[in-house]
HTML snippet that shows the backbone in 3Dmol.js (N, CA, C, O; Angstrom):
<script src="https://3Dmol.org/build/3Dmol-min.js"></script>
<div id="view" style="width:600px;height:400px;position:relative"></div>
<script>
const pdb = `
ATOM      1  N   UNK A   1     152.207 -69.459 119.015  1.00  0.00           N
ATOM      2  CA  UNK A   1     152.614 -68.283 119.751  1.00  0.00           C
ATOM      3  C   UNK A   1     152.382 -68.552 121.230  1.00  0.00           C
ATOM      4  O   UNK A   1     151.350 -69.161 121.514  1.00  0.00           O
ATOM      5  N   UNK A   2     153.188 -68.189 122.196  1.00  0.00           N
ATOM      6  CA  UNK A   2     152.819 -68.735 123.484  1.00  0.00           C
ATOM      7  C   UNK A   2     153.633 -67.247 123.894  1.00  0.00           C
ATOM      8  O   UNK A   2     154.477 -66.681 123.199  1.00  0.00           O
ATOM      9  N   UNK A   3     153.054 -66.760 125.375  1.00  0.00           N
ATOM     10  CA  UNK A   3     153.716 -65.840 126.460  1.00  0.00           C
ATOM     11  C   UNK A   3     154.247 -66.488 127.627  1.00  0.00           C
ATOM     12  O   UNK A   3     153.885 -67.427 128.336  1.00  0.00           O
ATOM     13  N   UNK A   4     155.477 -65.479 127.598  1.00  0.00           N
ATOM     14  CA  UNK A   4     156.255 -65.323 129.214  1.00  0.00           C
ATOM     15  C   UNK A   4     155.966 -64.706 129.862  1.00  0.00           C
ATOM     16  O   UNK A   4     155.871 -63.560 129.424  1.00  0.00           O
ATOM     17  N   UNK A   5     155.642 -64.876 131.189  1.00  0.00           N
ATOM     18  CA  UNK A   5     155.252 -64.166 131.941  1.00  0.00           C
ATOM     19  C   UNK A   5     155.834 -64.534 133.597  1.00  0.00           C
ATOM     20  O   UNK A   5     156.168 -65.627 134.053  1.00  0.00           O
ATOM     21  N   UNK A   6     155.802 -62.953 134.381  1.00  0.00           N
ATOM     22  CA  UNK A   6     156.431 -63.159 135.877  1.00  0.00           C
ATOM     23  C   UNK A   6     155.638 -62.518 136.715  1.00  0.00           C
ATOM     24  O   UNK A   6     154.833 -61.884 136.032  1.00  0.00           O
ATOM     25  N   UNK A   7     155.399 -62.312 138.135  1.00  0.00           N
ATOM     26  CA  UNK A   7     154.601 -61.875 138.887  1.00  0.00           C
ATOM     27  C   UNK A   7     156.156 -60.974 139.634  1.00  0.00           C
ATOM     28  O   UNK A   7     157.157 -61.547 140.064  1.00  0.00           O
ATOM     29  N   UNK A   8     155.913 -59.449 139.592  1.00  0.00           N
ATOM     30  CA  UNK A   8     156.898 -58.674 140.375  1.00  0.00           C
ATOM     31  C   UNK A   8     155.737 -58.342 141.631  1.00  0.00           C
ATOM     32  O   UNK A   8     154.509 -58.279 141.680  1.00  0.00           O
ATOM     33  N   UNK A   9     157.185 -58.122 142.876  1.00  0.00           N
ATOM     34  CA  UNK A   9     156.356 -57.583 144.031  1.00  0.00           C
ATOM     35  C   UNK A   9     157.011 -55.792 143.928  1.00  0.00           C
ATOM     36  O   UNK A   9     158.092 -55.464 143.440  1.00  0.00           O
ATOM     37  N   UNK A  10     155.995 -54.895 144.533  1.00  0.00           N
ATOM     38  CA  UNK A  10     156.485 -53.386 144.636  1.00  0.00           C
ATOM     39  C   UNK A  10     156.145 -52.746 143.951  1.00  0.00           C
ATOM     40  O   UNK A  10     155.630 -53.243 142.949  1.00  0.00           O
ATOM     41  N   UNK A  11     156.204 -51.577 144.041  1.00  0.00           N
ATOM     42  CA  UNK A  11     155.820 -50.424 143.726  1.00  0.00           C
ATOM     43  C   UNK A  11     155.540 -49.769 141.778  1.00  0.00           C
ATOM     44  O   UNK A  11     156.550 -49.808 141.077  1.00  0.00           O
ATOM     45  N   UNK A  12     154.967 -49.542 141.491  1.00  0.00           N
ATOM     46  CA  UNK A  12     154.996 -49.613 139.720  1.00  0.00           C
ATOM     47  C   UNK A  12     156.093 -49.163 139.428  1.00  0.00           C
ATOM     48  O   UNK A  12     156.413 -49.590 138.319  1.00  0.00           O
ATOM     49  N   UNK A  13     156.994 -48.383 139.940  1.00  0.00           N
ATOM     50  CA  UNK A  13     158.583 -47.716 139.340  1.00  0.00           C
ATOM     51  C   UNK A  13     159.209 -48.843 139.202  1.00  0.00           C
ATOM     52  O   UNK A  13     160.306 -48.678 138.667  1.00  0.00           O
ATOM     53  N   UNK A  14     158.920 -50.132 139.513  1.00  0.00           N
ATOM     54  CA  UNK A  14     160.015 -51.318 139.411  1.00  0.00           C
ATOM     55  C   UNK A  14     159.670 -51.927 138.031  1.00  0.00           C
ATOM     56  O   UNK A  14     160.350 -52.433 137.138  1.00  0.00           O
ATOM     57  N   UNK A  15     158.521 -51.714 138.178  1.00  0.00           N
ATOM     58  CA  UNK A  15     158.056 -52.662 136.802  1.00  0.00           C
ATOM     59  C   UNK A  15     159.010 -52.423 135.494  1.00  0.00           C
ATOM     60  O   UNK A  15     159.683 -53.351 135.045  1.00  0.00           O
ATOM     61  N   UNK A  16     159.020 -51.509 135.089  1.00  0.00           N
ATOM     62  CA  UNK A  16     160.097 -50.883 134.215  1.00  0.00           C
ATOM     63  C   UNK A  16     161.437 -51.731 133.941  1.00  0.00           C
ATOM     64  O   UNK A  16     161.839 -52.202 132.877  1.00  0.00           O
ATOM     65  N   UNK A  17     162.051 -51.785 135.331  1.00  0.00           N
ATOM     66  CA  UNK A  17     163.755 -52.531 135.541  1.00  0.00           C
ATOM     67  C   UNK A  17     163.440 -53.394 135.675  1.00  0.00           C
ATOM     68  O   UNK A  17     164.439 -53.863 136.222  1.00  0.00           O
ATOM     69  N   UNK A  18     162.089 -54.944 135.597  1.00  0.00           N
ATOM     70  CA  UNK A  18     161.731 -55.428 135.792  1.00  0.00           C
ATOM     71  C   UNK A  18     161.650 -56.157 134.292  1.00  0.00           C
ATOM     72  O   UNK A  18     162.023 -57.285 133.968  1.00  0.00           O
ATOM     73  N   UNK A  19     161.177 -55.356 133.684  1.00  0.00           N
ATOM     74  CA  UNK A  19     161.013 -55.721 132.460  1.00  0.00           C
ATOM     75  C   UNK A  19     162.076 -55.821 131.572  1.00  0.00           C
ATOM     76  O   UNK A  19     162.154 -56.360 130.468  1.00  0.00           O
ATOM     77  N   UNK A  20     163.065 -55.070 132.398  1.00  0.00           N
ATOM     78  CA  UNK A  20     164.464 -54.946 131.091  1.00  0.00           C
ATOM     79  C   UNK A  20     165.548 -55.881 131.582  1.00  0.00           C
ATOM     80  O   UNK A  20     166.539 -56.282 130.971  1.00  0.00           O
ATOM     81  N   UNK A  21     165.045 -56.211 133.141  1.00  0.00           N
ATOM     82  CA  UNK A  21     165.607 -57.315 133.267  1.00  0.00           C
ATOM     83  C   UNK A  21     165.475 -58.772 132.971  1.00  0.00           C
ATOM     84  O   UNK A  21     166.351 -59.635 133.034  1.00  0.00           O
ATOM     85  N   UNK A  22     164.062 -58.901 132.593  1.00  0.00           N
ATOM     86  CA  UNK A  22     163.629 -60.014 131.462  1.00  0.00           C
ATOM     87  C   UNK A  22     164.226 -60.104 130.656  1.00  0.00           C
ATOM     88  O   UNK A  22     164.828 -61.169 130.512  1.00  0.00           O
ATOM     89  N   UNK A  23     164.430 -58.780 129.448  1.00  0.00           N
ATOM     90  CA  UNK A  23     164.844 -59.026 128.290  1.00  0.00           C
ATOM     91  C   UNK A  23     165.847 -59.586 127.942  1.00  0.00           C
ATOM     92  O   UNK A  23     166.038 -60.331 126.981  1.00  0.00           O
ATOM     93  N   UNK A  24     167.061 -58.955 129.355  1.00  0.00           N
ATOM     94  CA  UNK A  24     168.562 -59.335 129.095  1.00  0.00           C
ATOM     95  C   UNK A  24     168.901 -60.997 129.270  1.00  0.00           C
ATOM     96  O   UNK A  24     169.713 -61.724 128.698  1.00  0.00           O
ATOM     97  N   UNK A  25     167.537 -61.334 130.708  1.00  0.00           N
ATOM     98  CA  UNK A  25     167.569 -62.888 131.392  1.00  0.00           C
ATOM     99  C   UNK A  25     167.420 -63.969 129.790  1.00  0.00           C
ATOM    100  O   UNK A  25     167.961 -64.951 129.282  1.00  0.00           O
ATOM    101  N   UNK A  26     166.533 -63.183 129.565  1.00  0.00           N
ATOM    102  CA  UNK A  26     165.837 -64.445 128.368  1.00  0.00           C
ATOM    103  C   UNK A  26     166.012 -63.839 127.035  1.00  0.00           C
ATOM    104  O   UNK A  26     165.020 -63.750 126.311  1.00  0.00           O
ATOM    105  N   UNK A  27     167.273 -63.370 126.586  1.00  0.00           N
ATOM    106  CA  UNK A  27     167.701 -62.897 125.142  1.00  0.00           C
ATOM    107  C   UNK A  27     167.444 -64.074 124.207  1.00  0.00           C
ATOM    108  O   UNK A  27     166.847 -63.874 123.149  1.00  0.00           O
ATOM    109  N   UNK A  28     167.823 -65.162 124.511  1.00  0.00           N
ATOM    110  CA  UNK A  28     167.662 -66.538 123.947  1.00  0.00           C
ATOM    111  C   UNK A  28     165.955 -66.554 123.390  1.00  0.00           C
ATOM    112  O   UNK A  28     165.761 -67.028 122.271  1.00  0.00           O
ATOM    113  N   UNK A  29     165.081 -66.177 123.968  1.00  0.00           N
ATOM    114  CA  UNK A  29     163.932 -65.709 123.714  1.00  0.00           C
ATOM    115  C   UNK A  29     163.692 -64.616 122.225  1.00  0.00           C
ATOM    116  O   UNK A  29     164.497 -63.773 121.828  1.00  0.00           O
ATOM    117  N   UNK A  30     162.538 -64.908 121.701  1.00  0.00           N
ATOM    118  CA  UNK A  30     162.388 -64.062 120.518  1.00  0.00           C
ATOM    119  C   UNK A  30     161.204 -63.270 120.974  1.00  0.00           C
ATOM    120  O   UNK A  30     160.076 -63.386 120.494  1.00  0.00           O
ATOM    121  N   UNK A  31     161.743 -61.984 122.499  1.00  0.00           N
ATOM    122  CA  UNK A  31     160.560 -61.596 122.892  1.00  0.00           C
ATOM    123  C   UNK A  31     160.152 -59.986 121.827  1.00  0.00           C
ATOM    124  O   UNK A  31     160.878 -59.186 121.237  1.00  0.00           O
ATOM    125  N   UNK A  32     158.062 -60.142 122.068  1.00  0.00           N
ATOM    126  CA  UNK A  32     157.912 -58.839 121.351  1.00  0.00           C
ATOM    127  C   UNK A  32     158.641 -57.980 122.456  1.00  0.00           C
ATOM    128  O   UNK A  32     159.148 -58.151 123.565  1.00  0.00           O
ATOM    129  N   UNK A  33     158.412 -56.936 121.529  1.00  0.00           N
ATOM    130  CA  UNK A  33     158.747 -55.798 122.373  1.00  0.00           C
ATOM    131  C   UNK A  33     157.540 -54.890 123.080  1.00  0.00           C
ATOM    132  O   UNK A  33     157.612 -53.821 123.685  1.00  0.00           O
ATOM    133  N   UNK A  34     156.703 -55.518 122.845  1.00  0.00           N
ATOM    134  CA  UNK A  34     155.082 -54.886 123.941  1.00  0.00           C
ATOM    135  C   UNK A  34     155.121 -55.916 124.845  1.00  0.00           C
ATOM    136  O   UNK A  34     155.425 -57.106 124.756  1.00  0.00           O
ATOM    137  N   UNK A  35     154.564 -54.858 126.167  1.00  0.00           N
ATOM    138  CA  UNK A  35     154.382 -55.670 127.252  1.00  0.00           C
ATOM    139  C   UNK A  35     152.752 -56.025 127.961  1.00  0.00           C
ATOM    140  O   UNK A  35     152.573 -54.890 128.405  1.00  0.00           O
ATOM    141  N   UNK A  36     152.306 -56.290 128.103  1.00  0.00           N
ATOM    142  CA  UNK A  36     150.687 -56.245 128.552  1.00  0.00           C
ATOM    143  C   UNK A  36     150.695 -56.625 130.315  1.00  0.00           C
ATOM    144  O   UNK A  36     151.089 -57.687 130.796  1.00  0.00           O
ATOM    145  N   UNK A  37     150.209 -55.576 130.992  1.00  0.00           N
ATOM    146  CA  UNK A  37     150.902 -55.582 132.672  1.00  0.00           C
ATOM    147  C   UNK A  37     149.292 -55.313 133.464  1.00  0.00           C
ATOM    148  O   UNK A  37     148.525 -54.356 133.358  1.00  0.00           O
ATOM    149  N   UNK A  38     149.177 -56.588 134.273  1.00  0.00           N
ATOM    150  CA  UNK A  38     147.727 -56.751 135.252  1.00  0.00           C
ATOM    151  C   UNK A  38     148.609 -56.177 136.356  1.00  0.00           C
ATOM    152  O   UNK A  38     149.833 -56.259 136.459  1.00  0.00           O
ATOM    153  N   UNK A  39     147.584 -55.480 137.293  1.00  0.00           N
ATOM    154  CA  UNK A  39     147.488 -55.354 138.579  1.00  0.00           C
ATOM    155  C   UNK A  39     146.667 -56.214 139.352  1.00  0.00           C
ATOM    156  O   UNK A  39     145.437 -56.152 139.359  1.00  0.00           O
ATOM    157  N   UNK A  40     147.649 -57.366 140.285  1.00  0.00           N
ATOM    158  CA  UNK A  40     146.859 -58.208 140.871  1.00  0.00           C
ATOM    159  C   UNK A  40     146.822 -57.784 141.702  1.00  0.00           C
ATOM    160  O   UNK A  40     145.642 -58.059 141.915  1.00  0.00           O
ATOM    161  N   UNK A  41     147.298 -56.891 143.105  1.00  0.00           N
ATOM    162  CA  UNK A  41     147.088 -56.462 144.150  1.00  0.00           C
ATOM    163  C   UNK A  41     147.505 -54.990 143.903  1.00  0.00           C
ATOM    164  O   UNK A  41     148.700 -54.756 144.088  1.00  0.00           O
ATOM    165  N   UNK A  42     146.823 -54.099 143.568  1.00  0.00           N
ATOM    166  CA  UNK A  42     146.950 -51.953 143.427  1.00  0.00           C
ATOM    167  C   UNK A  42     146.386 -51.770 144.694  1.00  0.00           C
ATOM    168  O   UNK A  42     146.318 -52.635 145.567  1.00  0.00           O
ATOM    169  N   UNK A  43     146.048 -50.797 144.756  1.00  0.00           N
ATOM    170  CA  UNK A  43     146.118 -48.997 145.329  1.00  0.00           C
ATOM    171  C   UNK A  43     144.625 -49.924 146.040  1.00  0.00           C
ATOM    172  O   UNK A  43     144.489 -50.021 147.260  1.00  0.00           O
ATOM    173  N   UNK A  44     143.714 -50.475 145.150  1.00  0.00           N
ATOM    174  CA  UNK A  44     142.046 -50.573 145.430  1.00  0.00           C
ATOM    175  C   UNK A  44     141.901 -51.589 146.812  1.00  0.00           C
ATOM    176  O   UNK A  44     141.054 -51.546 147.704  1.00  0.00           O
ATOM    177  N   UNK A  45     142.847 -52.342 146.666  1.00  0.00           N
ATOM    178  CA  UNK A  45     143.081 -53.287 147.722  1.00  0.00           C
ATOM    179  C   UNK A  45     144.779 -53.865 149.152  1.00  0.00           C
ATOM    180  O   UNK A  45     145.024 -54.731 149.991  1.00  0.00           O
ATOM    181  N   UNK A  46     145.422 -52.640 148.529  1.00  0.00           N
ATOM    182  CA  UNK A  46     146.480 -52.353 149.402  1.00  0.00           C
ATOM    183  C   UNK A  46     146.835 -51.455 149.523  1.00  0.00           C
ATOM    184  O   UNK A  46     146.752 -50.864 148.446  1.00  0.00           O
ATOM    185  N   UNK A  47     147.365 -50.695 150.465  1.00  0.00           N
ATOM    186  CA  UNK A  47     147.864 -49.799 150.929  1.00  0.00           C
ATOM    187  C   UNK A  47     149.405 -49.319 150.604  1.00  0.00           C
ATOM    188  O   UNK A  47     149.792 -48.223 150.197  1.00  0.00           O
ATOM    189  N   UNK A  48     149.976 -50.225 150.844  1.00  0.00           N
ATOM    190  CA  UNK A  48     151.464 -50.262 151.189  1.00  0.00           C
ATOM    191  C   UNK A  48     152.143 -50.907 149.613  1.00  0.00           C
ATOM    192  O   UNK A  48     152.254 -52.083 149.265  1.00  0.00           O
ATOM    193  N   UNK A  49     152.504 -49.702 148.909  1.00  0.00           N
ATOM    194  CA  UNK A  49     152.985 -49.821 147.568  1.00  0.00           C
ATOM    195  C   UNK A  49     154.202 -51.813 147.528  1.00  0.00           C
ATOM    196  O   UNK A  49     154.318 -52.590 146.581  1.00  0.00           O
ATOM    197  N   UNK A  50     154.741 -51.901 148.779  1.00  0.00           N
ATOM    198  CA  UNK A  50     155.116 -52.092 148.467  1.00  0.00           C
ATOM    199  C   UNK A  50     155.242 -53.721 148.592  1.00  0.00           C
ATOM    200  O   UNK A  50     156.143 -54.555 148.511  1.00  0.00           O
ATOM    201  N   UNK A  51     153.512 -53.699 148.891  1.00  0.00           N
ATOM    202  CA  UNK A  51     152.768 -55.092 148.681  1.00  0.00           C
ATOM    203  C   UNK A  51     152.241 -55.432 147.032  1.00  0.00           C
ATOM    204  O   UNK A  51     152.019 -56.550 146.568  1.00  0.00           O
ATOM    205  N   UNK A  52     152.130 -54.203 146.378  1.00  0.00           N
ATOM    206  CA  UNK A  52     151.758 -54.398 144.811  1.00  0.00           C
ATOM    207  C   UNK A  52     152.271 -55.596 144.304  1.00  0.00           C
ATOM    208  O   UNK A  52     153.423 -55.964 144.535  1.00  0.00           O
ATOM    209  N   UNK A  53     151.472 -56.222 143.626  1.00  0.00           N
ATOM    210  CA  UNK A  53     151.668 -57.265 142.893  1.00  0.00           C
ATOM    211  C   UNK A  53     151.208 -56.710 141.462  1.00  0.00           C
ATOM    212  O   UNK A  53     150.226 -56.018 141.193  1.00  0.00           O
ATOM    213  N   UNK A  54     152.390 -57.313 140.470  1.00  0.00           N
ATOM    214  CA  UNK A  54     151.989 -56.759 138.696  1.00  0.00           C
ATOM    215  C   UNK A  54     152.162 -58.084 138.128  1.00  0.00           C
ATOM    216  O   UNK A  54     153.221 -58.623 138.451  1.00  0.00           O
ATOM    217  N   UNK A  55     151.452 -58.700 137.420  1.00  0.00           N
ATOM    218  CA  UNK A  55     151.825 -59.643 136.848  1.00  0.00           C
ATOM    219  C   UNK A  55     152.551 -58.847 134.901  1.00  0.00           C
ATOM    220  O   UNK A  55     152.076 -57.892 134.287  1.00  0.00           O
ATOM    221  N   UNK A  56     153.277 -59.384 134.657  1.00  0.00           N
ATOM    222  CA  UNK A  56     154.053 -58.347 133.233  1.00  0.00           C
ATOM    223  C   UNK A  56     153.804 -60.078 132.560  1.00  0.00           C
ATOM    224  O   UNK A  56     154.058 -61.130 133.146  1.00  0.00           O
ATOM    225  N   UNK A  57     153.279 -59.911 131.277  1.00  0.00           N
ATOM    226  CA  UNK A  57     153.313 -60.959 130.236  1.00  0.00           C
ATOM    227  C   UNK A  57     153.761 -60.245 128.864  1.00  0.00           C
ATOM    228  O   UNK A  57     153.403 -59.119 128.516  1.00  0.00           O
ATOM    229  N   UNK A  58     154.599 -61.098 128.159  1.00  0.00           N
ATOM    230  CA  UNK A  58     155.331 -60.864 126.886  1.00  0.00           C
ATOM    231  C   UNK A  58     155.241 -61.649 125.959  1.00  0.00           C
ATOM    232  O   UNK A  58     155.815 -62.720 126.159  1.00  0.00           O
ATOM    233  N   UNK A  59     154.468 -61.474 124.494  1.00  0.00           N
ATOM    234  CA  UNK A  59     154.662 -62.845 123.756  1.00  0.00           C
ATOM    235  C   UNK A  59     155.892 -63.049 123.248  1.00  0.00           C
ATOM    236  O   UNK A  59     156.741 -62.236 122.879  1.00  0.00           O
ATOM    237  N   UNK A  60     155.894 -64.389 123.273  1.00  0.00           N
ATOM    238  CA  UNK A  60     157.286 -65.069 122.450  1.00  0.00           C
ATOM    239  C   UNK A  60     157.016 -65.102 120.852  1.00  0.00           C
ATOM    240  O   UNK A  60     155.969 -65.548 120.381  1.00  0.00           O
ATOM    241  N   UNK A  61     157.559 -64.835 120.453  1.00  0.00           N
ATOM    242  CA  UNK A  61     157.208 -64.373 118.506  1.00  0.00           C
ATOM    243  C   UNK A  61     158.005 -65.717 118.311  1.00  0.00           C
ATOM    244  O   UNK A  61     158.813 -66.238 119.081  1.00  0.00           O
ATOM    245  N   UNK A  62     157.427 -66.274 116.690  1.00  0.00           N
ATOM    246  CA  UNK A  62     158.168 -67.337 116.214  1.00  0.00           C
ATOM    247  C   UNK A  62     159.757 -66.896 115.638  1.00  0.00           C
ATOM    248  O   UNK A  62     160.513 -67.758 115.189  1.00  0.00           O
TER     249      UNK A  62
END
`;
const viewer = $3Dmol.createViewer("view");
viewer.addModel(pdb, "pdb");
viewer.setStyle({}, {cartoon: {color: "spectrum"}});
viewer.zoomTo();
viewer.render();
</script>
């Protein structure tokens, strides 16, 4: 079992179209359909939404 994963920049409303734009990029992929989403740069250490950094990881199912 191994994950895909991408680092988005902006605001958490992106994450969403972010993610569905994975799905469509990498259909060829046998992705789950749960997503597991870090905040590498939030609210605690930036200001400006639209420095947010999310890292989004997805496992690849056999």
């Amino acid at each position: 079992m191994a994950n895909f994963y991408v680092d988005t920049k902006g605001p958490y409303s992106n994450i969403e179209n972010t993610i569905n734009i994975m799905y469509k990029k990498y259909k060829n992929l046998n992705l789950a359909k749960e997503t597991i989403n870090f905040n590498i740069v939030d609210q605690f250490v930036e200001s400006d939404v639209e420095n947010y950094i999310t890292a989004i990881q997805i496992r690849i199912e056999d």
